[in-house]
PAZA-615296 format. One record per residue: y, x, z of N, C-alpha, C in turn. Coordinates in pm, whole numbers, m for minus. Layout:
BEGIN
<r <Y; X; Z>; <Y; X; Z>; <Y; X; Z>>
...
END
This chain:
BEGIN
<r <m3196; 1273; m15442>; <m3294; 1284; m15333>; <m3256; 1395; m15236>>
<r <m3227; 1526; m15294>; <m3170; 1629; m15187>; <m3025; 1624; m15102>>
<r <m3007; 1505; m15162>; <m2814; 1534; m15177>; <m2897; 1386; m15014>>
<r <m2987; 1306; m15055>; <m2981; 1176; m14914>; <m3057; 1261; m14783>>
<r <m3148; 1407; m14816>; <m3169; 1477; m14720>; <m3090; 1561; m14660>>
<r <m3026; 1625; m14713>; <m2860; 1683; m14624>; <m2819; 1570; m14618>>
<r <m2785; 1454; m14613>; <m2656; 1363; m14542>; <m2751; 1323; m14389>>
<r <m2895; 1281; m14440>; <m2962; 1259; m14310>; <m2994; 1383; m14216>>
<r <m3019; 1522; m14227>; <m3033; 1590; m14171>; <m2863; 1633; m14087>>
<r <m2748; 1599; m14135>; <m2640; 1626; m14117>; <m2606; 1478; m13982>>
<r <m2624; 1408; m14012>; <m2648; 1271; m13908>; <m2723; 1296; m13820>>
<r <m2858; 1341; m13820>; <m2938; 1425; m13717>; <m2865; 1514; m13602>>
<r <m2849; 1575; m13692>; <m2747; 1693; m13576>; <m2661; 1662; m13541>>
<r <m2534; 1540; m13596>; <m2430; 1509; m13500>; <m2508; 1423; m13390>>
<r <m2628; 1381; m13403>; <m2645; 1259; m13298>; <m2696; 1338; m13163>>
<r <m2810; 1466; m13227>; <m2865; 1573; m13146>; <m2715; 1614; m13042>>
<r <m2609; 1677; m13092>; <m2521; 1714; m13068>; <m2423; 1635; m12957>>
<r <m2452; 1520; m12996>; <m2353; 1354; m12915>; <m2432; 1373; m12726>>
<r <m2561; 1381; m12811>; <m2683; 1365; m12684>; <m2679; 1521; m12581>>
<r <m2664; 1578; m12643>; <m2662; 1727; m12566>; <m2552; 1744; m12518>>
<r <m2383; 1734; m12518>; <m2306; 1656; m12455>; <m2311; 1548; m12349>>
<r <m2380; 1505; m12352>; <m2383; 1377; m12264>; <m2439; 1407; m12151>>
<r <m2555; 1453; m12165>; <m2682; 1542; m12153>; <m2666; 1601; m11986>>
<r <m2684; 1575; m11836>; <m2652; 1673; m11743>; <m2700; 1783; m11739>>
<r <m2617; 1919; m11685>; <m2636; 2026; m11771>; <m2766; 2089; m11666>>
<r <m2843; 2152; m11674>; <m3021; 2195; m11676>; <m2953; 2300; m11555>>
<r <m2864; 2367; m11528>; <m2865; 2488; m11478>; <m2791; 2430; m11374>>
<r <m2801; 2442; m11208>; <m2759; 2433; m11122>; <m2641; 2512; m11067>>
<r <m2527; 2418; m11057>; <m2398; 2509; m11019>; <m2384; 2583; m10916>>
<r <m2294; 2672; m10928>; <m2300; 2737; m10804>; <m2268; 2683; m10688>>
<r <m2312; 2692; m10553>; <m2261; 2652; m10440>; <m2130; 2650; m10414>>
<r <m2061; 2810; m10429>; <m1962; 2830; m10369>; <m1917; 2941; m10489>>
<r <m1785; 2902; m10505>; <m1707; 2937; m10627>; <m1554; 2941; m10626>>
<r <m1528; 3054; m10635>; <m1375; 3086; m10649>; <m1322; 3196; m10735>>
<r <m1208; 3171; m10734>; <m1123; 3313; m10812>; <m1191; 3454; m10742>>
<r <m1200; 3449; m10647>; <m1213; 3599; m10573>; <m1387; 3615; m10578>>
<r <m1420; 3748; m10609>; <m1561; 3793; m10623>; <m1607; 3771; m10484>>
<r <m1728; 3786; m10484>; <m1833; 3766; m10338>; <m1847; 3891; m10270>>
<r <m1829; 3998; m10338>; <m1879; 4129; m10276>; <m1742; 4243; m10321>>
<r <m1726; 4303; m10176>; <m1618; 4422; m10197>; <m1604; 4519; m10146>>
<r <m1601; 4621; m10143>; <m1558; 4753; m10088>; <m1444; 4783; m10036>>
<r <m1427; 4814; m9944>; <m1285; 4825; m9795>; <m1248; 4960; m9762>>
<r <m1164; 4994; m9753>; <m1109; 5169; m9650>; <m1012; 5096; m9574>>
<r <m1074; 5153; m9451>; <m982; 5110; m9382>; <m896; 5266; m9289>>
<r <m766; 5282; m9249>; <m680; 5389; m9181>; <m596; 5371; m9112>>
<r <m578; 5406; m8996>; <m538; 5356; m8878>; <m518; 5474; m8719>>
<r <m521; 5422; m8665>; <m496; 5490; m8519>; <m545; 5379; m8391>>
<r <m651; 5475; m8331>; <m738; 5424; m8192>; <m654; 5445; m8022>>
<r <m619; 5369; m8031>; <m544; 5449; m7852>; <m631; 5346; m7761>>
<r <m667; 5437; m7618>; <m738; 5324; m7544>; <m855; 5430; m7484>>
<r <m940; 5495; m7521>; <m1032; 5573; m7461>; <m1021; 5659; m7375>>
<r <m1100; 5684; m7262>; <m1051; 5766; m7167>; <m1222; 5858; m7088>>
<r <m1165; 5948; m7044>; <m1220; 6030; m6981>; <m1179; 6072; m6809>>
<r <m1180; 5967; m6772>; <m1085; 5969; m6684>; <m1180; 6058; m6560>>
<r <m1277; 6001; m6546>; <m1385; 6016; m6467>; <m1407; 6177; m6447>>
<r <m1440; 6223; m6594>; <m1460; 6362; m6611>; <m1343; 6463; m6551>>
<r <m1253; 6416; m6623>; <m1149; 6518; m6574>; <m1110; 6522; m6437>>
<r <m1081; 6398; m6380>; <m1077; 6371; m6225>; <m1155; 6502; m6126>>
<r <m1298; 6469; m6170>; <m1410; 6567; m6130>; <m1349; 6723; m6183>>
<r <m1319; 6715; m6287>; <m1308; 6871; m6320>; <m1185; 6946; m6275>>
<r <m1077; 6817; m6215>; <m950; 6878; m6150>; <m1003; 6899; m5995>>
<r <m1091; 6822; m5944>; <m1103; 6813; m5807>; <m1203; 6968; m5790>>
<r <m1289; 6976; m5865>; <m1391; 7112; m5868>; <m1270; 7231; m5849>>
<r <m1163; 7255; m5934>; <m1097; 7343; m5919>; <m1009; 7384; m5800>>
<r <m969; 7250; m5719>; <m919; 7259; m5656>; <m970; 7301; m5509>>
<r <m1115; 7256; m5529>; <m1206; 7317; m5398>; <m1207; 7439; m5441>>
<r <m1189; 7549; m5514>; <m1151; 7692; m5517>; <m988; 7740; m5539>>
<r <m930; 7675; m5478>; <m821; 7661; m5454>; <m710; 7665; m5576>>
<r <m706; 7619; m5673>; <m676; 7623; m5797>; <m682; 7462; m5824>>
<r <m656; 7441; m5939>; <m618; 7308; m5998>; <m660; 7305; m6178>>
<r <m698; 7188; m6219>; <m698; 7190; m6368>; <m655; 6989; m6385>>
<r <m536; 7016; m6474>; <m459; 6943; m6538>; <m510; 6876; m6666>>
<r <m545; 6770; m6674>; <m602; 6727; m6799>; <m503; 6623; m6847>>
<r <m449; 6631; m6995>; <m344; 6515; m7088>; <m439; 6396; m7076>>
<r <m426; 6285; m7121>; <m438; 6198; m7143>; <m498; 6218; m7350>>
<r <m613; 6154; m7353>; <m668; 6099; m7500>; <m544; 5985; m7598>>
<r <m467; 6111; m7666>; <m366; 6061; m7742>; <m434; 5985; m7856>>
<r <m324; 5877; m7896>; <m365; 5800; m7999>; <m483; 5855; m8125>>
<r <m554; 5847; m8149>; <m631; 5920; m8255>; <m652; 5868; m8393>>
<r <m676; 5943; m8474>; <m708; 5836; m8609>; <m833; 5813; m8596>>
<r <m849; 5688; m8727>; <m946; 5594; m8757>; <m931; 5601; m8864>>
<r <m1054; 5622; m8926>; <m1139; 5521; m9058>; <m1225; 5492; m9105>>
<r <m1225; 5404; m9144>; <m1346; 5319; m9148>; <m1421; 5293; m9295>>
<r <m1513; 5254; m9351>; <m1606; 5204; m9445>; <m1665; 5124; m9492>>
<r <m1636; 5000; m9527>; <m1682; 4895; m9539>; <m1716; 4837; m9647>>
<r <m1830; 4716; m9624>; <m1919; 4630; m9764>; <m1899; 4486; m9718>>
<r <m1824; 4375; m9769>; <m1802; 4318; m9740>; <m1915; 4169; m9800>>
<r <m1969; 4072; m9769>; <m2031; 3953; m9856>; <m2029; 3871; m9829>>
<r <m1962; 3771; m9915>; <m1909; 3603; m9856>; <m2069; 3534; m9909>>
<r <m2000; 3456; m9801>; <m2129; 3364; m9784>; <m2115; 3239; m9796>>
<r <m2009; 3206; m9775>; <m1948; 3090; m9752>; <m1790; 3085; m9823>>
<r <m1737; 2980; m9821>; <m1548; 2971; m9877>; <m1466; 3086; m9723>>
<r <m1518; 3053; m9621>; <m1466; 3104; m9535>; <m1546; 3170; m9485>>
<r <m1640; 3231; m9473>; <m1757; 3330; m9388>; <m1811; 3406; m9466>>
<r <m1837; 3514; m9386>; <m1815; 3679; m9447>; <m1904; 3769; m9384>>
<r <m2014; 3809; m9466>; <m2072; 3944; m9382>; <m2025; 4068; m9398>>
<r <m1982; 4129; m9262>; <m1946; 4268; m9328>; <m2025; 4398; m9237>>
<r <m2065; 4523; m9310>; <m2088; 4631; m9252>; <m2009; 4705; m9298>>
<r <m2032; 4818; m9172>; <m1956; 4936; m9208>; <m1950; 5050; m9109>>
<r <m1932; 5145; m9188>; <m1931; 5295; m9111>; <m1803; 5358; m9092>>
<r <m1747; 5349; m8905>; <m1614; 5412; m8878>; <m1623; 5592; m8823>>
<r <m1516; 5627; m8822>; <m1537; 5795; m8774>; <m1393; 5806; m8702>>
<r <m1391; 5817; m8582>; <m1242; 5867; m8475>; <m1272; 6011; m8420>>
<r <m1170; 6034; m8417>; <m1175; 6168; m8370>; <m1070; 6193; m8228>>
<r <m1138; 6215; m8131>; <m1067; 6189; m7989>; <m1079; 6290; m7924>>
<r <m940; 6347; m7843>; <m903; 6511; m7819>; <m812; 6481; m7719>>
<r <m856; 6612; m7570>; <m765; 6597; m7476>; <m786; 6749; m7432>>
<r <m657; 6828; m7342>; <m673; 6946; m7334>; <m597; 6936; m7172>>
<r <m680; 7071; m7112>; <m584; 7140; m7006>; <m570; 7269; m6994>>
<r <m464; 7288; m6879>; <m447; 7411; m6850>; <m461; 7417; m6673>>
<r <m524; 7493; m6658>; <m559; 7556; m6511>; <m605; 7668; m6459>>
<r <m662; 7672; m6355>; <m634; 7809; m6249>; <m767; 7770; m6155>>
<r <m849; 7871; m6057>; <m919; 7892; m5954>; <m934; 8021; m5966>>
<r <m985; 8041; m5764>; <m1041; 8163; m5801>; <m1195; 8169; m5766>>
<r <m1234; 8277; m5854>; <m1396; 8279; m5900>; <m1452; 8402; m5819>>
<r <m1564; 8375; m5752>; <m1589; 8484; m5653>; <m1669; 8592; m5716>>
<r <m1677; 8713; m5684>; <m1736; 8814; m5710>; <m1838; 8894; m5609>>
<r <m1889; 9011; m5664>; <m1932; 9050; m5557>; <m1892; 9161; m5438>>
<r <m1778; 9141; m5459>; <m1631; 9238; m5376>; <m1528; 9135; m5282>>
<r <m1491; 9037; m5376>; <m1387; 8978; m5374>; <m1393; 8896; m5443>>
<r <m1272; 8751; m5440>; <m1200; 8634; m5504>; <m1115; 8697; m5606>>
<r <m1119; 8641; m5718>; <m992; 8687; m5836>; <m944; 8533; m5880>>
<r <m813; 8570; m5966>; <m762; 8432; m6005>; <m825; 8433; m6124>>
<r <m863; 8341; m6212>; <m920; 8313; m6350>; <m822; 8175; m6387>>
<r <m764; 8209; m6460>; <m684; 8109; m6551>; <m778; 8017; m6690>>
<r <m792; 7898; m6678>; <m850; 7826; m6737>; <m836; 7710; m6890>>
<r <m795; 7748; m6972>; <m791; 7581; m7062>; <m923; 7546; m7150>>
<r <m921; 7374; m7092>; <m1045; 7298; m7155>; <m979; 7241; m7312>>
<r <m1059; 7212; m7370>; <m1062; 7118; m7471>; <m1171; 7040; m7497>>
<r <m1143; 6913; m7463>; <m1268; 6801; m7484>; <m1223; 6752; m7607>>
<r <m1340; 6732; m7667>; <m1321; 6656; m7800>; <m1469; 6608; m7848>>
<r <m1441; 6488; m7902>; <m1528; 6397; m7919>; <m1497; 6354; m8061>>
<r <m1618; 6329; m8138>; <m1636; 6278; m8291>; <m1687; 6153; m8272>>
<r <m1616; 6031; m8284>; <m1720; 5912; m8261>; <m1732; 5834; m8372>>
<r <m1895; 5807; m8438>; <m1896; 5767; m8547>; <m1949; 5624; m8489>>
<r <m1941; 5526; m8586>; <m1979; 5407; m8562>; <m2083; 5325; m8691>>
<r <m2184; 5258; m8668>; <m2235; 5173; m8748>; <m2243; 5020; m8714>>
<r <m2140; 4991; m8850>; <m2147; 4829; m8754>; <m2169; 4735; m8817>>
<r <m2192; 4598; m8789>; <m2256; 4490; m8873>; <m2168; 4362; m8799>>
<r <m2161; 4244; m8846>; <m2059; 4139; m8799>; <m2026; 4059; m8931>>
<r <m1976; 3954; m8825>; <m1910; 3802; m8917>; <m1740; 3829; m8921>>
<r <m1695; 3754; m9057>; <m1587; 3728; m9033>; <m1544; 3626; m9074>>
<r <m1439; 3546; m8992>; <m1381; 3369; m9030>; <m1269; 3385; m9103>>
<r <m1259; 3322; m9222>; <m1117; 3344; m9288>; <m1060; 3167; m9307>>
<r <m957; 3174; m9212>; <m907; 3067; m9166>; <m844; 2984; m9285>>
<r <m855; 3044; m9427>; <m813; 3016; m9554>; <m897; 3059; m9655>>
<r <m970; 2993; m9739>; <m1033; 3067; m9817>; <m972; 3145; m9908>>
<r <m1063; 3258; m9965>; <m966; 3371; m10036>; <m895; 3305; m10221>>
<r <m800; 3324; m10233>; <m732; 3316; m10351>; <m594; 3391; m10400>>
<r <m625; 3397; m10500>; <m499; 3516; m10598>; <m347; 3480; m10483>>
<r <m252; 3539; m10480>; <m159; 3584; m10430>; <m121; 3475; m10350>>
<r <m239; 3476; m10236>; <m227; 3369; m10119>; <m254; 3499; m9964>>
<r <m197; 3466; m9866>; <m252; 3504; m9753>; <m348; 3437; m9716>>
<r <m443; 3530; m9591>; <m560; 3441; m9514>; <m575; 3555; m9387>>
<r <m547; 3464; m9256>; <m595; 3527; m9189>; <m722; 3518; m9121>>
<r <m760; 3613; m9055>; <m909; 3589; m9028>; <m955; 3632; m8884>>
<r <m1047; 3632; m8851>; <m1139; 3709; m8702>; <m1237; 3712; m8718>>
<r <m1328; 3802; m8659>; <m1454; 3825; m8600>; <m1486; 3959; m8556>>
<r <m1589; 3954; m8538>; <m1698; 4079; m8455>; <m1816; 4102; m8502>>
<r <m1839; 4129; m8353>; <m2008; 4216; m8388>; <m2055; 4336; m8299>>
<r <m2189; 4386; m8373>; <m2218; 4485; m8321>; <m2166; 4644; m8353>>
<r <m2291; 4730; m8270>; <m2258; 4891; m8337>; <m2318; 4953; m8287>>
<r <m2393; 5061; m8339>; <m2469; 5179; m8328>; <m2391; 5250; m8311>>
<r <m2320; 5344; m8200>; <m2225; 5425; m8197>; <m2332; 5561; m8135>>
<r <m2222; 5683; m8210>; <m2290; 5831; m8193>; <m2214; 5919; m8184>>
<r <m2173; 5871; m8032>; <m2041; 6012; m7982>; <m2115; 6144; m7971>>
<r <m2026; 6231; m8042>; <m2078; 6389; m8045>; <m1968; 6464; m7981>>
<r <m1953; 6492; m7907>; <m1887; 6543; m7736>; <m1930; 6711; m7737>>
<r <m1820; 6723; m7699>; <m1751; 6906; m7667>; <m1696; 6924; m7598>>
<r <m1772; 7032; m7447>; <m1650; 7047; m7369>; <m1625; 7206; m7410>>
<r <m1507; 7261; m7475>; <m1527; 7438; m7477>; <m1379; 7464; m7332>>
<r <m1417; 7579; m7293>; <m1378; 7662; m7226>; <m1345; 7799; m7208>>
<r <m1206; 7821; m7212>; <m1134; 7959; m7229>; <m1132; 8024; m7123>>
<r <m1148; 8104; m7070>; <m1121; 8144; m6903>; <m1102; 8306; m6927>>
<r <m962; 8368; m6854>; <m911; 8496; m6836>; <m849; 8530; m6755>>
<r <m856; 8647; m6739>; <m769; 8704; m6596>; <m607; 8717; m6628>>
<r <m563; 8760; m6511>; <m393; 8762; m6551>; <m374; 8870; m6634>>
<r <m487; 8984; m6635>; <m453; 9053; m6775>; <m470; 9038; m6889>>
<r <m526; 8885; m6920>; <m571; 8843; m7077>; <m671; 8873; m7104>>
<r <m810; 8919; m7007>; <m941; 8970; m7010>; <m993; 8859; m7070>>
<r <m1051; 8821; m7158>; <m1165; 8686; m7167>; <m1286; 8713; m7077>>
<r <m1343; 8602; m7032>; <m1420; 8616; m6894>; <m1503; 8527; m6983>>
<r <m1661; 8567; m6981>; <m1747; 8469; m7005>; <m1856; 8401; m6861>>
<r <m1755; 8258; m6844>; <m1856; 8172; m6743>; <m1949; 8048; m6758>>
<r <m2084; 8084; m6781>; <m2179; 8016; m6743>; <m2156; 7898; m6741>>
<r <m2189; 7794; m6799>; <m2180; 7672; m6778>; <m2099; 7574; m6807>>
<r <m1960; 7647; m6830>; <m1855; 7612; m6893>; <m1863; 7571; m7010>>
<r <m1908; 7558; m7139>; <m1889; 7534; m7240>; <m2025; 7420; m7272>>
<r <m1975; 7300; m7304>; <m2116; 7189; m7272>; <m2084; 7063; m7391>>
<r <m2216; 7056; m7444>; <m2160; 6977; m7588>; <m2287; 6850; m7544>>
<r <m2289; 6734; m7582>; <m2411; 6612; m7572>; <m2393; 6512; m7717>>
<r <m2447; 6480; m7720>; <m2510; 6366; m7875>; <m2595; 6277; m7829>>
<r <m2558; 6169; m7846>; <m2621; 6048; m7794>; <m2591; 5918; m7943>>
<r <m2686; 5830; m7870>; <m2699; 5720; m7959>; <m2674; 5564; m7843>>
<r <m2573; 5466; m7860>; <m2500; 5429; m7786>; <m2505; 5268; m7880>>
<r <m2483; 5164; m7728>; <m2458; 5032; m7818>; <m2333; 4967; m7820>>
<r <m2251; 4919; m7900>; <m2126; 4903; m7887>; <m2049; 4757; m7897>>
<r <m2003; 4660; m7879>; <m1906; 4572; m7958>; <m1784; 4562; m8007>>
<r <m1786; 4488; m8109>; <m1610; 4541; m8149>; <m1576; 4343; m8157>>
<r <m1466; 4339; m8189>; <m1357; 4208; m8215>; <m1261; 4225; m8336>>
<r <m1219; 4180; m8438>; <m1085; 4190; m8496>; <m1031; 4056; m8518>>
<r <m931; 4105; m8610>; <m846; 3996; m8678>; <m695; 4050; m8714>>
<r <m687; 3971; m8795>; <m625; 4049; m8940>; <m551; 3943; m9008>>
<r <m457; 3978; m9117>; <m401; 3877; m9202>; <m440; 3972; m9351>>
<r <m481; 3942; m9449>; <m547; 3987; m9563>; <m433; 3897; m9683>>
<r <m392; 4038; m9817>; <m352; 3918; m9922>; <m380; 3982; m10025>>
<r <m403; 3900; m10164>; <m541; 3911; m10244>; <m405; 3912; m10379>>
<r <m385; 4015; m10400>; <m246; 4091; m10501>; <m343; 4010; m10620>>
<r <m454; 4053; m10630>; <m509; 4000; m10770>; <m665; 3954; m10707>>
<r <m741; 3907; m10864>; <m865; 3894; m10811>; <m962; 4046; m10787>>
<r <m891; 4122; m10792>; <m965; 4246; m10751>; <m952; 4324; m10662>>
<r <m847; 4303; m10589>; <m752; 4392; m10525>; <m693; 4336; m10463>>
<r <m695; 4328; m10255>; <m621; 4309; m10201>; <m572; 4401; m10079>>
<r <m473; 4390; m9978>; <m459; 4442; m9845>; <m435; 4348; m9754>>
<r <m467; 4402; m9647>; <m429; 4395; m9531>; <m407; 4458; m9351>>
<r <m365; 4385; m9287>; <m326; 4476; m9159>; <m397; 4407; m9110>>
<r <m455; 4507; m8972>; <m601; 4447; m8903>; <m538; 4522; m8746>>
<r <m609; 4442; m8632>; <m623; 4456; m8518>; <m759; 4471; m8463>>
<r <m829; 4529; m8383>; <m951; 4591; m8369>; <m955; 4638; m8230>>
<r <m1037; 4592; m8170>; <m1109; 4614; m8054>; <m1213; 4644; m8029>>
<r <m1287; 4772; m7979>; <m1390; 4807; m7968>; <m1439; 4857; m7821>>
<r <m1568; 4830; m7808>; <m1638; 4865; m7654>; <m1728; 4901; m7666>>
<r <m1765; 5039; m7626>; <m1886; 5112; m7610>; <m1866; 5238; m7492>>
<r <m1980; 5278; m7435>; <m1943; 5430; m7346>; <m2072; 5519; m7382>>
<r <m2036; 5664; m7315>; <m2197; 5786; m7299>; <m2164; 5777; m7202>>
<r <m2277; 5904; m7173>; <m2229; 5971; m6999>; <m2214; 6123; m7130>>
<r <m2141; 6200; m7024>; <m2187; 6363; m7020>; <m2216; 6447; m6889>>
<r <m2264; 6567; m6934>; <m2357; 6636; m6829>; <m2210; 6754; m6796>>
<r <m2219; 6759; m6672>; <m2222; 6921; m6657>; <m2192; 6987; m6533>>
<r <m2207; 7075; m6470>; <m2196; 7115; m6307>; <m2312; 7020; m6227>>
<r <m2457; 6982; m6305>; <m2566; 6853; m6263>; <m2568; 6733; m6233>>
<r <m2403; 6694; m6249>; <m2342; 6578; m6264>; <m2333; 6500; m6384>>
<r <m2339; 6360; m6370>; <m2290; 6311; m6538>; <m2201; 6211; m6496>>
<r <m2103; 6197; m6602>; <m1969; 6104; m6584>; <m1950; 6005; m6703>>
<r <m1879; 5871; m6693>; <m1894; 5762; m6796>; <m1779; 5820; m6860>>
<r <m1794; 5826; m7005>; <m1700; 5819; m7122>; <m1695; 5711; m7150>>
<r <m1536; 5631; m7182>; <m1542; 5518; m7218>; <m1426; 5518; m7323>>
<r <m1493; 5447; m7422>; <m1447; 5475; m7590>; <m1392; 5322; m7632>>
<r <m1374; 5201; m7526>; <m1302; 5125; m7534>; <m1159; 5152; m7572>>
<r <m1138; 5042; m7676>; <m935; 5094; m7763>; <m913; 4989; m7808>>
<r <m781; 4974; m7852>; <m725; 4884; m7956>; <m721; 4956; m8109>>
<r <m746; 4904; m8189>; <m699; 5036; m8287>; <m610; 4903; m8373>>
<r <m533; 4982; m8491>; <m440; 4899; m8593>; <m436; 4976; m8746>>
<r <m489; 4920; m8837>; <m531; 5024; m8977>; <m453; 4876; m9043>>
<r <m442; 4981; m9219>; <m438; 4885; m9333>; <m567; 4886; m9352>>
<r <m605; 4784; m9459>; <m738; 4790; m9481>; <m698; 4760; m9692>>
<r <m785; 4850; m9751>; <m766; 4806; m9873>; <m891; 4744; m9953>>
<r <m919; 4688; m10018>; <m1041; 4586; m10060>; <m1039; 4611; m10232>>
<r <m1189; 4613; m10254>; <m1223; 4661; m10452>; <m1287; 4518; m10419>>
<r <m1270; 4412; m10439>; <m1427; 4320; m10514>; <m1468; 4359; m10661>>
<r <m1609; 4296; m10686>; <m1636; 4322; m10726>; <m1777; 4236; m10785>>
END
């Protein structure tokens, strides 16, 4: 009698077993599914060339020169970049990404006027240094013209927006031909603003493993301030190309 209830309880369960197999499975598949995780972390490092101050300095060579003197301003050399990023697919090919960039942009002169007194004109020898911290907050799509997989390339594009927050410095050295430091008024002028920006990229990305990939990126960005000074204000414009690696954690 026990020995025909284990053979039937044993028949039970292969049939239970046949049926649960067969069975379509209760839990809904995922949409979108690949080797590569959905979510990743980015650094990106690089160099911004493209921004200019053209406006300002123009003005600040021409001011000198109506006191018969001159001030010489370089050109905003290439600067670094880097950037911060959270990346989230949404799609096989579409991608949300944010992220927080920081450039650091620097131009200098050397010049001359003379500054009146209450006797007389003297010469005062002059060098500026403008420098600007420009941080960025940005949000955007990206198209990956290949969906992502283990030791495949994909290149990609997109854009977006940005909260940009240039923090701007003008300092000013000024001395006589005996090396006197001269303190003048007005000369030294810093502004902080909150600014709206767009950027563009595109890139070729390759995915070493499922955790870990690089790539080289192209980047375009557009945003401007004004700054103040002599009761004037002049457009800063922080338009560039920039070119970084970019390295990627999914996760």
């Amino acid at each position: 009698m026990f020995r025909n209830k284990v053979v039937l309880l044993f028949l039970s369960l292969l049939l239970i077993s046949f049926q649960l197999e067969a069975a379509p499975p209760k839990f809904k598949k995922k949409m979108f599914y690949g080797p590569i995780p959905f979510n990743s972390l980015n650094m990106s490092v690089g160099f911004l060339s493209g921004p200019s101050a053209n406006h300002l300095t123009e003005y600040l060579n021409q001011w000198a020169k109506d006191r018969n003197g001159q001030d010489i301003f370089s050109d905003i050399s290439n600067s670094p970049f880097i950037r911060i990023g959270y990346d989230r697919q949404i799609s096989p090919n579409i991608l949300l990404r944010g992220s927080v960039s920081l450039s650091y942009l620097k131009n200098t002169s050397y010049g001359y006027y003379y500054a009146e007194s209450d006797t007389a004109n003297f010469l005062l020898h002059i060098r500026r240094t403008f420098k600007i911290y420009l941080l960025g907050f940005e949000g955007g799509l990206l198209y990956y013209f290949i969906p992502p997989d283990v030791q495949h390339f994909s290149p990609y594009i997109g854009g977006g927006y940005a909260a940009v927050v240039p923090l701007s410095r003008l300092d000013t050295d000024s001395f006589t031909d005996g090396g006197t430091k001269i303190d003048v008024p007005g000369e030294n002028v810093s502004r902080n603003s909150l600014e709206a920006g767009l950027h563009s990229e595109f890139g070729m990305v390759y995915f070493m493993t499922n955790r870990y990939a690089a790539a080289v990126e192209g980047r375009y960005q557009m945003s401007q301030s004004k700054f103040y000074i002599h009761n004037y204000n002049f457009d800063i414009d922080y338009s560039g190309f920039s070119l970084s690696m970019n390295f990627y954690y999914y996760f």
